[in-house]
N, C-alpha and C positions, 0 to 999 in steps of 0.2 A: 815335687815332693810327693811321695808317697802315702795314699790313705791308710791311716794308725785306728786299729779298732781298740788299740791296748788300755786293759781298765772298764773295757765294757761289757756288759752283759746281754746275751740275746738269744731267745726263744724262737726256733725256727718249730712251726705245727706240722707236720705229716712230712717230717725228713728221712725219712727213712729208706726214701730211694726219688730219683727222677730230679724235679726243680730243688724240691726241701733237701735235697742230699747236696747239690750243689751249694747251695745259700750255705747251708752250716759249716760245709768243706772252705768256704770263700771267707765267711765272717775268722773262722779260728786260726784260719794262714796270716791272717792280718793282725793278730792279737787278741781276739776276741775272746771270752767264755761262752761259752755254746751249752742252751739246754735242746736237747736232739729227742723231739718231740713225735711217734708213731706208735698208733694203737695196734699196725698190725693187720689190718683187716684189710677183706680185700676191694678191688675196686667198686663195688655195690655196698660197699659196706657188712661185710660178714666175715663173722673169726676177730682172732685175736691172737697176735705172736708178738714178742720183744726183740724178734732176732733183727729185723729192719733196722732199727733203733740201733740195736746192740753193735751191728756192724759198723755203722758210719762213725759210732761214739770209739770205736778201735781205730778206724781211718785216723780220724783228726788223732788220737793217743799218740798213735805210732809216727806220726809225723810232729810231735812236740806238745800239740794244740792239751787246752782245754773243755772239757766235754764230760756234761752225763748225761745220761737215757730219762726219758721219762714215759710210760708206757697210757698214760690216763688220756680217755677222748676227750678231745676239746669241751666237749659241754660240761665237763669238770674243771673249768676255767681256774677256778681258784687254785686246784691241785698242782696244776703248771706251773702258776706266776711260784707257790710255794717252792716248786722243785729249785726253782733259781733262785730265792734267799735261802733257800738250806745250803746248795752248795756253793754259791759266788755274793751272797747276801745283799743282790743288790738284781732290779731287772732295768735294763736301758732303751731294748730293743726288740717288737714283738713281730715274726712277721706271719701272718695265717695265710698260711699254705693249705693246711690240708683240706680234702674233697675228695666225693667218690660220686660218682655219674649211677644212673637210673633210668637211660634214655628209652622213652616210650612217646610214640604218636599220642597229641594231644588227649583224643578220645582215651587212648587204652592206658592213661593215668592215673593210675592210683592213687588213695589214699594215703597208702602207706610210700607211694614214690615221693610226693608229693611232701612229706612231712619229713623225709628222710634227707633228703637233699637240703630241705631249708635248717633242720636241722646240727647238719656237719658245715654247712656252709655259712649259711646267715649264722643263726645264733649260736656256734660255736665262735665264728670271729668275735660277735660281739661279748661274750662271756667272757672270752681270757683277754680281749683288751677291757673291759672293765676292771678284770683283779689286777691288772694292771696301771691301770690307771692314774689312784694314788700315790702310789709308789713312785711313779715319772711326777705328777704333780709336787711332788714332798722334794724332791728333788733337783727341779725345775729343768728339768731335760726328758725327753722320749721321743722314739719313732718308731711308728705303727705301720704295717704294710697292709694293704687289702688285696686279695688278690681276685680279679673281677676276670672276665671272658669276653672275645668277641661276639660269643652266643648271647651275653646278656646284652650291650653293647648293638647288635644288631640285630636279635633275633637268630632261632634257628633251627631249621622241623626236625622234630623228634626229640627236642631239650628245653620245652616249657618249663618245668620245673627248677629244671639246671641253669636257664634264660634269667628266671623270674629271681630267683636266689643271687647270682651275681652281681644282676643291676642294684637288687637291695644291697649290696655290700657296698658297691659307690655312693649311694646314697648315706650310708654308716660311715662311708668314710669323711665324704663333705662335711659332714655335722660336728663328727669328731676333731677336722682341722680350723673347723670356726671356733669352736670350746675348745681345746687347747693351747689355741694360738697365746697366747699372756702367758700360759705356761713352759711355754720353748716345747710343747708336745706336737708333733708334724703329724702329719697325715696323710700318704699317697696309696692311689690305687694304679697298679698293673694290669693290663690283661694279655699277658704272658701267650708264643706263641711258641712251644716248645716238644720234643719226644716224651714221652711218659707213657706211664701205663694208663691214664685217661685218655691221652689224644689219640693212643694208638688203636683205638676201638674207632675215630671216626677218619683218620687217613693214611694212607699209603705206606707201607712197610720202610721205602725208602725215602718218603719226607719226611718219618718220622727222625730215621736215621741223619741227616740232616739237619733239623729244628735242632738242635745240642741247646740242651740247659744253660753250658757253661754262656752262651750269648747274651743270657737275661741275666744272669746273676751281677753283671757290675753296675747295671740298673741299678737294682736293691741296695747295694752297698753304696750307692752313691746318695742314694736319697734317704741312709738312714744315718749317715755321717752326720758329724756335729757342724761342719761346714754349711753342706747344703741348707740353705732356707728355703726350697721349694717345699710347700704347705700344700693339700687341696688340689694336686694335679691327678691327671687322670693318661695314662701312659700306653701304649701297643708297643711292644717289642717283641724281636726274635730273627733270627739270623743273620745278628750282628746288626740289625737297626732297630732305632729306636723313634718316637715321632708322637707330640704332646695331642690330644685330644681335646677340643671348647666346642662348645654349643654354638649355633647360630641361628639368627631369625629373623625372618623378613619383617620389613616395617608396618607391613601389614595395613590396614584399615577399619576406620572407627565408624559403623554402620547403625549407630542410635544417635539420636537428637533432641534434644530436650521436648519434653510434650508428643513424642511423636514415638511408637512400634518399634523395637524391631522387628522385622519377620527372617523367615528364610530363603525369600524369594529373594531380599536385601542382600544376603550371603552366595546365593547364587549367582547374583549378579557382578557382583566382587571376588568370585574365588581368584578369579585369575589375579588378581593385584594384591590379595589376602596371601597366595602361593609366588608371589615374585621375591625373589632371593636378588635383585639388585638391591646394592647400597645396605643388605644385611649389616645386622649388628649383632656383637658376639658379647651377649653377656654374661657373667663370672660371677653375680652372685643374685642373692636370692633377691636384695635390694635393687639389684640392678634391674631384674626383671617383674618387678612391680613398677620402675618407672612408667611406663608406659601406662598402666591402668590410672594412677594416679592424676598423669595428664591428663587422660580421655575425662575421668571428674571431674577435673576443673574445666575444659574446656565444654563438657555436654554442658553443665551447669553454668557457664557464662554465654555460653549459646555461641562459640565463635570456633567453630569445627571448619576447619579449611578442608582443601581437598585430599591434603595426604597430614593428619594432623599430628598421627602417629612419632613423624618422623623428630617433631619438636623434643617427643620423650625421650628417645633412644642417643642419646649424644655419644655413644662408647662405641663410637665408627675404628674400623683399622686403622688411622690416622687421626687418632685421638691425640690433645695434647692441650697446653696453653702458648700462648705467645704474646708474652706481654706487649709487646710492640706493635700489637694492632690491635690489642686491646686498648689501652690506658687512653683515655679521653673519648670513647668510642659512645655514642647515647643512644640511649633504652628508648624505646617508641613512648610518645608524652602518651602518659593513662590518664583520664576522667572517671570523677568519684561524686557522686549526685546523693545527696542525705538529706533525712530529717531529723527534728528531733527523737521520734522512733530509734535511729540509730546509736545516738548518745546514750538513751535509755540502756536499751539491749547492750550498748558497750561497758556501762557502768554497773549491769547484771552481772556482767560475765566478769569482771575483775572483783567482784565479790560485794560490792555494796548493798543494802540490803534495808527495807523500810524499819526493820529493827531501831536502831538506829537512825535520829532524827536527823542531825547533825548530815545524812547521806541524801535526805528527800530535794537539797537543791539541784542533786544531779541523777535523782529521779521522778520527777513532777515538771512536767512542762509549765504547768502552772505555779508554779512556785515564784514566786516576785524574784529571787535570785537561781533562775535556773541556768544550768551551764554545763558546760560540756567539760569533763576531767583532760586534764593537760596532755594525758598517755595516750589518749586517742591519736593524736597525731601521726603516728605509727599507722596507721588505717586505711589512710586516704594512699598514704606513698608504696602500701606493700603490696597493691595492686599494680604496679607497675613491677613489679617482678613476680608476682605470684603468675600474671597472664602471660608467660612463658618471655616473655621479654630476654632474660639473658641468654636464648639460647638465637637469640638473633645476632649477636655478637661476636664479629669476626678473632679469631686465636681465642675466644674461648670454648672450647670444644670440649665440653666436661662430660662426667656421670652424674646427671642430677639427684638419683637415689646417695650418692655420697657429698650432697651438701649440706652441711651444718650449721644452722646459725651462731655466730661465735659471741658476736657483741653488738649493742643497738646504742646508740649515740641519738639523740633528741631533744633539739632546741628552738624555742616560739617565741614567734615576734611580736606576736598579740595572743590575747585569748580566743580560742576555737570558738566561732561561730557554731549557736546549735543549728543548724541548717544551712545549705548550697550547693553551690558547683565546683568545685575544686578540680584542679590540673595538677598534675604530678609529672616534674621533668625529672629522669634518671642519667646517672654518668659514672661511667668506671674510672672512676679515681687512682687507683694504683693496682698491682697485684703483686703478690709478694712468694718467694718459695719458703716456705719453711721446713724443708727435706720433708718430713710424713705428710705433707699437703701443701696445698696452694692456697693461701689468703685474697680474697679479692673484696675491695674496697667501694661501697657503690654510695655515692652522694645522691639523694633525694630530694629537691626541693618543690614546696606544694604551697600554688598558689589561690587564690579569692581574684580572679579575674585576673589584674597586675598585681596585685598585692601580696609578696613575700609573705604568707602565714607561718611558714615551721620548714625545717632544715632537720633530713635523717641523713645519718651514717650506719648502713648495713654492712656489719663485717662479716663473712661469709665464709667458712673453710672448707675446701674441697679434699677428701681424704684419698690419699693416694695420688693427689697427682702435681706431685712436689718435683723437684730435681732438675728442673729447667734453667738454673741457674740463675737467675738476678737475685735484687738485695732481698733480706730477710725482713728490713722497719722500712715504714714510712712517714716523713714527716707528717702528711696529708692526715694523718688515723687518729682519733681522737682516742688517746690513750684510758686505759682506765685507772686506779689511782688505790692504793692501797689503807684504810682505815688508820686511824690514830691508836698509839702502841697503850692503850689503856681504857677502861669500862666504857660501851658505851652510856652516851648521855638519855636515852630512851631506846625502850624494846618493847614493840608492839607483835602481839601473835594472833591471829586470823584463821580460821579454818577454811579450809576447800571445800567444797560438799563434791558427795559423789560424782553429779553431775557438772560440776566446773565448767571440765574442756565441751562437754557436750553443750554446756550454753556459749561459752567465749569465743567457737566456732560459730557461730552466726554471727560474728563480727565479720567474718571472708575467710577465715583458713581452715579450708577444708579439707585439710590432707587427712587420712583416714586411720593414719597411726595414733590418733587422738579418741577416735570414735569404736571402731573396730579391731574385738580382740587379736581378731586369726593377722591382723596388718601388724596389728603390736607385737604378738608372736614375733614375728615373719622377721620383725624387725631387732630380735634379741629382747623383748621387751613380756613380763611376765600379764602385762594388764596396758591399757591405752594410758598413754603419758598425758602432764599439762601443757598445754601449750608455752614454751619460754617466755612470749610477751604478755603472757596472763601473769606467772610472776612477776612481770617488769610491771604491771598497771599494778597488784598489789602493794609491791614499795614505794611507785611515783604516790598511790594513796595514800598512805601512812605517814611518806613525809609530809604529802600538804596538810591532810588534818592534824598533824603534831608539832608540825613546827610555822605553818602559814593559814591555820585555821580553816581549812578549805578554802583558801580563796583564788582562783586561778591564775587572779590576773601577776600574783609575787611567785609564780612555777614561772623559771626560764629556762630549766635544760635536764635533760637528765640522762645518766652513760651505767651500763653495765656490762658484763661479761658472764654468759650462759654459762654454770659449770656440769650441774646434775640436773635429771629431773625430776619432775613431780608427780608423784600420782596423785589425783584425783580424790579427795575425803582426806587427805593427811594436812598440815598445821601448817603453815608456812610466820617463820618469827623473824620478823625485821628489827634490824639493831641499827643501832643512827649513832652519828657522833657529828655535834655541832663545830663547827671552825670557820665563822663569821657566816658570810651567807655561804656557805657549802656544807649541804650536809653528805659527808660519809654515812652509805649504808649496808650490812652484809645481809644478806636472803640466806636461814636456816629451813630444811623442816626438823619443826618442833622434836617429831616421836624419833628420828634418825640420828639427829646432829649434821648430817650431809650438808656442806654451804652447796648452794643452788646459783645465788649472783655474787659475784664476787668483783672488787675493783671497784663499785659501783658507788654512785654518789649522785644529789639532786645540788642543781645549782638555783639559789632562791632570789628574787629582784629586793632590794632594800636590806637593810637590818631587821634576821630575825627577829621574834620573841624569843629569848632566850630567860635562862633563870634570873631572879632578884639579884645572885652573887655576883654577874659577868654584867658590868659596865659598857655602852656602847662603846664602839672604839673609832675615832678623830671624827668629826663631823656629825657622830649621832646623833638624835634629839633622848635625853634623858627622861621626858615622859611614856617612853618607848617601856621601859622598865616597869611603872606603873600599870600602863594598860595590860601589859603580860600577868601581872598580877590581877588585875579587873576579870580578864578574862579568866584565868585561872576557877577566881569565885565561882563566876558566872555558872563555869563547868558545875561545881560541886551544887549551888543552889537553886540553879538556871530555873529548872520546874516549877519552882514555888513561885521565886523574882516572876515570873511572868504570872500566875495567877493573882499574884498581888497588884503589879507594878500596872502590865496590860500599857509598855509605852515604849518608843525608840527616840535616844539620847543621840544626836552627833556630837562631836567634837572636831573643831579644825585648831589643827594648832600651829603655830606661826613661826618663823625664825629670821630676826633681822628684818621684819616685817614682811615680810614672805609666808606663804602656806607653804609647810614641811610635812604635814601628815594630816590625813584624816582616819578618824576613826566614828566608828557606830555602836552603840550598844543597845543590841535587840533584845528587848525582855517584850515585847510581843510574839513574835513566831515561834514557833517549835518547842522548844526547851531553854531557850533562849539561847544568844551568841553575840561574839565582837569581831568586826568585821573591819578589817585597815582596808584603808583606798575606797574609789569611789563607791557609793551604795544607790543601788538603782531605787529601792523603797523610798518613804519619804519620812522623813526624820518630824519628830513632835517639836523638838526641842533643841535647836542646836547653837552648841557656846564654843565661839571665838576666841585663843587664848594663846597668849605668847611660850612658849618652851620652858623658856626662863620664868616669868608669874606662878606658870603653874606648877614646878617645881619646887618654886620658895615656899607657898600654899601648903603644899602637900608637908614638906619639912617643918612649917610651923612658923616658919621665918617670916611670914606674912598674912598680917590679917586676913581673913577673905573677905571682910567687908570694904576694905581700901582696896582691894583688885575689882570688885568691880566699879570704880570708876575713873582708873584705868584706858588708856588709848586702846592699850592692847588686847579691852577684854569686849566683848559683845552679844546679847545674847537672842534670839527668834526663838517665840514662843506660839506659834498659830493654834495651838490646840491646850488650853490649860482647864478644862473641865476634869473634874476629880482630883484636884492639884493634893490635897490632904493624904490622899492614898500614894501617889507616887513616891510619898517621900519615903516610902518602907523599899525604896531602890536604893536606898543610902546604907539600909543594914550588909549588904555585898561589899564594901567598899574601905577600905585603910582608916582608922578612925581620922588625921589630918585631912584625908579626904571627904568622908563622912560631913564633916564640920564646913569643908570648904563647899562643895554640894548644897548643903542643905541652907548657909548664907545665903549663896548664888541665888538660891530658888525663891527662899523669903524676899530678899532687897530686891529682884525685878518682877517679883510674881504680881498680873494686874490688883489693884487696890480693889477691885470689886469682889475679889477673893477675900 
């Protein structure tokens, strides 16, 4: 079938004889509207005639076509894209052609050469593809030509000016096929090898004759079709061939080492394996070719520079691909992780906690009677094992590491994180998956304390572009993520980031540099350094435990979400929770955007939360679970005082079927005061033995509290009862049934010497 231009619009620049007379002769045969675009001047640029124009806009006439002149030099950009909605009200297709040469040996270059060239060349393309622009954006279709030279492409004496102009056009044009791309806007550059009245000043009367224009033009019409999706190439044609252009680059070598010089005698020494083009890699974008530096980071900074280290970065070999089949079960080198509490500290800086806030000092003070390491650290110990280039040891998988994305983090503890150790990190490639736009790949994590199973990750991982190898799209293996409950949630906690967030939460180990540095954030489409995704994910694992498990580590058993946006740095991040027994759904906003950031996501909690007075445990509960959620509550609103007054910590064990079913603590000594379920490493003043049932009836009124305590079920240890008269103002925090029942307890066992 035949390419149909009919319906479209297209701006051919300095058509008025040569390539551009062809292009607009080739676009209008095919059904195009043609704006036939020549100032007239001559090849230096001087004068001005409309007869150029005027003739080819009769060609196309008289052979059916559509076509008008337009007489204005490209750096009148606007005036163009205008000519084509006055007459065809629409523009589709722009391709800048036009140029006029000024060739002078370096030396004898002008100012005025010099200005004059960039002028018709560079920012003439770029002026009428800006007015252009919008109009392809508004419409969600465009295709731009560039048209570049072997001169700029390779150099060439006596066309500095005319060199340096063209290569800027490739560069204009890369940029514009990256920002366009969402817009269906293409982007290709030519460097056209044909007869005209510029080439015929640099060769032979009958190569000229020869070179025929018509050879390039079905180039151009091919790449400005609505078919083609070729974006961002870069082309040499002419006599009937045509032949795609990529960069390439040896693997080079990494010649600094941590603590130690480089010099240049380093570089000398290494040219030759710096200049080896064996096992070259051809990278294609600007991310690709930041891999490498990225690695050399991480590796000077872990101190583990092999002897070609380079080669780890550069995965986008000619025989790039994946293969599931000798991936899947394939394992990651075991990584070791050596910490102190130093490093809890610094981790629980960097997800935001802060001395402000009392309630955060147990997971920043080593000396804290309950100090501990947050549950989200877990993450830490296992993502050195793929941060120290581990997956590119992995046979079939043969990626671009600059296009891996973290998609989703899955994290669940078998115990509480030790604030200090040695820990081992085994990795395994669990599944990989195509999903057409990329390849998912699935890495199970498990991180131990010697033999001791501590914590189990699922890093889900997507590699962009390098999808279409065919197997399934799910895998059972993937810890799916899970969609929110269809109404309010039941708490919203919001947080600010400070400036320097990512710049602290990176000294936890991820040092990739699009965090830190702006020209990498650039580079990376990014207008400022991003937050790191696992620094939101420690934001929400913290919000849930302090909202719905009072900071306590040891009731955090899991928690899954899915990276959507990200964060800069100083903006709000609002977490929204929704209770549904022990699982809490939670979604990650920032505040000032509305943008969700995690989504899917949810903490999985050990026991029955605290949840509100209205929702009843459900089968097996203990119903004083409801009460202490209330104690605790108090505590919150009066905490500061209760402890200036009270100055004492209450236990409670309470029983079921003559069984321990829970402990609780209520500290009106430390901090602000707080109620703490499960075991409590402090040492309790006062701790009362009580069955589920007693102390329920108690509380409801339904039972004396002086008949409960003499009771099987009731018990009480009292080692410390000096200032007993004062304690009792811990009774005013409390449900008055409670109140009443309390302050019994306290009188009937309090010693008689009191």
């Amino acid at each position: 079938m035949s390419l149909s231009f009919d319906g479209r619009v297209v701006l051919v620049t300095g058509a008025g004889g040569g390539l551009g007379r062809e292009y607009a002769l080739a676009f209008a045969a095919r059904g195009a509207s043609v704006v036939v675009n020549d100032l007239g001047a001559d090849t230096k640029g001087g004068g001005k005639s409309s007869a150029a124009a005027d003739k080819v806009v009769e060609e196309i006439r008289a052979k059916g076509g559509k076509a008008v002149a337009n007489y204005d030099s490209v750096e009148d950009g606007e005036k163009l894209i205008q000519s084509a909605l006055d007459a065809f009200g629409r523009i589709d297709i722009v391709v800048n052609n036009a140029g006029i040469l000024r060739d002078r040996s370096f030396v004898r270059t002008s100012d005025l050469d010099w200005d004059l060239i960039h002028r018709v060349h560079l920012r003439g393309s770029f002026l009428v593809s800006r007015a252009a622009w919008n109009h392809m954006k508004n419409q969600n279709f465009g295709r731009i030509i560039m048209t570049a030279s072997a001169a700029g492409i390779y150099g060439n004496f006596g066309q500095a000016n005319y060199s340096a102009a063209k290569l800027g056009m490739l560069g204009l044009a890369n940029t514009l096929a990256i920002e366009g791309r969402k817009y269906n806007i293409h982007c290709n550059t030519i460097a056209p090898i044909a007869g005209s009245r510029l080439t015929e000043t640099v060769m032979p009367p009958d190569l000229v004759a020869s070179l025929k224009p018509e050879y390039v033009a079905p180039l151009v019409l091919w790449l400005c079709h609505e078919q083609c999706q070729e974006n961002g190439g870069l082309f040499e044609v002419g006599a009937g061939w045509i032949g795609k252009l990529r960069w390439e680059r040896s693997q080079g070598r990494i010649l600094r080492q941590k603590s130690k010089p480089m010099t240049p005698e380093g570089v000398r020494d290494q040219w030759k394996e710096i200049c080896d083009f064996t096992n070259a890699t051809k990278p294609t974008t600007i991310q690709e070719s930041l891999a490498s530096f990225v690695t050399v980071l991480s590796q000077v900074e872990s101190g583990e520079v092999g002897a070609n280290p380079a080669a780890a970065a550069t995965s986008v070999a000619s025989d790039a691909g994946i293969n599931p089949t000798m991936a899947v079960g394939q394992k990651l080198p075991t990584s070791s992780f050596s910490y102190s509490h130093t490093q809890c500290i610094l981790y629980a800086l960097g997800v935001g906690m802060s001395t402000k806030d009392p309630d955060h000092l147990r997971f920043l003070y080593e000396g804290h009677p309950d100090f501990s390491c947050l549950p989200t650290f877990g993450v830490i110990p296992s993502q050195s094992s793929i941060m120290d280039g581990g997956l590119s040891s992995v046979p079939g998988l043969n990626i671009d590491f600059t296009r891996v994305l973290h998609g989703e983090q899955y994290l669940e503890l078998y115990k509480p994180l030790p604030t200090s150790g040695e820990l081992i990190s085994e990795a395994t490639v669990a599944d990989v998956l195509d999903k057409g736009s990329g390849a998912v790949i699935l890495l199970d994590v498990n991180t131990y304390s010697g033999k001791e199973l501590l914590c189990y990750n699922q890093f889900s991982v997507f590699v962009v572009g390098a999808g279409g190898f065919g197997v399934k799209r799910n895998s059972d293996k993937a810890k799916p993520p899970l969609p929110p409950p269809n109404r309010a949630p039941d708490a919203v906690v919001i947080d600010s980031t400070t400036r320097d967030q990512a710049a602290l939460y990176r000294l936890s180990g991820d040092w990739n540099p699009l965090h830190i540095d702006p020209s990498f954030a650039a580079m990376g489409g990014f207008k400022k350094p991003i937050l790191h995704g696992l620094c939101s994910f420690g934001f929400a694992g913290r919000h849930v435990l302090k909202q719905f498990a009072d900071n306590d580590p040891s009731r955090f058993k899991a928690i899954k979400v899915r990276f959507a946006k990200p964060v800069t740095p100083g903006q709000s991040l609002q977490t929204e929770m929704w209770k549904e027994g022990n699982r809490i759904h939670i979604q990650c906003k920032v505040k000032e955007t509305g943008e969700v950031v995690l989504t899917g996501a949810y903490v999985d909690l050990h026991g029955t939360s605290e949840g509100s007075p209205e929702k009843l445990p459900q089968g097996g509960g203990l119903q004083s679970e409801l009460v202490f959620a209330e104690i605790g509550r108090r505590i919150k609103d009066l905490g500061s005082e209760l402890v200036k007054k009270v100055n004492a910590v209450f236990g409670w064990e309470i029983t079921k079927d003559g069984k321990k079913a829970a402990q609780w603590t209520i500290d009106l000594k430390n901090g602000s005061g707080s109620l703490h379920k499960g075991p409590y490493t402090g040492k309790a003043d006062v701790t009362i033995t009580i069955s589920d049932e007693d102390f329920m009836e108690v509380v409801k009124g339904n039972l004396m509290p002086q008949k409960v305590t003499h009771r099987r079920s009731f018990k009480l240890f009292h080692p410390f009862w000096k200032k007993y008269k004062k304690r009792k103002s811990l009774l005013m925090s409390f449900p008055d049934n409670m109140k009443s029942f309390l302050y019994s307890v306290i009188k009937a066992k309090a010693p008689s010497h009191l």
